[in-house]
N, C-alpha and C positions, 0 to 999 in steps of 0.2 A: 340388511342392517350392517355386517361386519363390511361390506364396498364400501356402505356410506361412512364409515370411522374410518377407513384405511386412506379412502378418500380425501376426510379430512386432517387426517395425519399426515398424508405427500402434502397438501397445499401447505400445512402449516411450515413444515419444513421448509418447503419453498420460499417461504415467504421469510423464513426469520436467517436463510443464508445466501436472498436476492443482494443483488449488489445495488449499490446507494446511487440515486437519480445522479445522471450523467454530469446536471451544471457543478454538483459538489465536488467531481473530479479535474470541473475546467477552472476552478477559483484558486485551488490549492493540489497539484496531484501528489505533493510529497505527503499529505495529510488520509488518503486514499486506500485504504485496507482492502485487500484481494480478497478470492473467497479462501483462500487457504491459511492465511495470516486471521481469519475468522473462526476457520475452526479449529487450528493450532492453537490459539488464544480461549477455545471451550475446551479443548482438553486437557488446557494445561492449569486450568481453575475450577475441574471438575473437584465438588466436595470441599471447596473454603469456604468461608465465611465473604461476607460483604465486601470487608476491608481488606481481608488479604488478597480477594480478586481485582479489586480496586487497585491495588500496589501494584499486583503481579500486571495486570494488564497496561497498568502505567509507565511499565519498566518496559515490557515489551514494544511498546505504538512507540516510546521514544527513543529505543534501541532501533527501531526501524525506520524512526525518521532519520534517524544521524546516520543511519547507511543509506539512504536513498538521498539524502544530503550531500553526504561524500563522493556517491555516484557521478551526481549531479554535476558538481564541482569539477571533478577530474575530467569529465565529458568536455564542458565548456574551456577547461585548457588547453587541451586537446585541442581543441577548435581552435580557441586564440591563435597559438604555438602554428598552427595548419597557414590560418589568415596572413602571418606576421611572415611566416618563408616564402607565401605566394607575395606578399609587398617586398619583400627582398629579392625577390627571383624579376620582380617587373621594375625594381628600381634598378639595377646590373644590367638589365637587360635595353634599356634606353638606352 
């Protein structure tokens, strides 16, 4: 009896900090929550109310879009900036 609750207590777990079906991460990856950013987000709303976890986690998913946004952003200049010296290095060099 106590295998079979312990049992069902590992899958349960499993199951409520599996990570979200593959295509929801190919649509939008900025939208994409880690398993760590899922349970940071349970400890840190352990014991509110509805609303206040509702806030609290709304503040956080958009605090973490806007860094993975920024990320995001600075990567792709990056890149530009990389593009734009390799077409000035083969324009000089003609």
């Amino acid at each position: 009896m106590k295998k079979i609750i312990c049992l069902i207590l590992l899958i349960s777990v499993a199951v409520f900090f599996a990570e979200r079906p593959a295509f929801a991460a190919k649509e939008n990856p900025l939208m994409k929550d880690s398993l760590m950013d899922r349970i940071s987000d349970w400890f840190a709303t352990r014991g509110m109310s509805k609303e206040e976890k509702d806030q609290v986690l709304l503040q956080r998913k958009t605090a973490r879009i806007y860094k993975r946004t920024e990320k995001q952003m600075d990567k792709k200049a990056k890149e530009m900036e990389k593009s734009f010296r390799d077409f000035q290095k083969t324009l000089s060099g003609q």
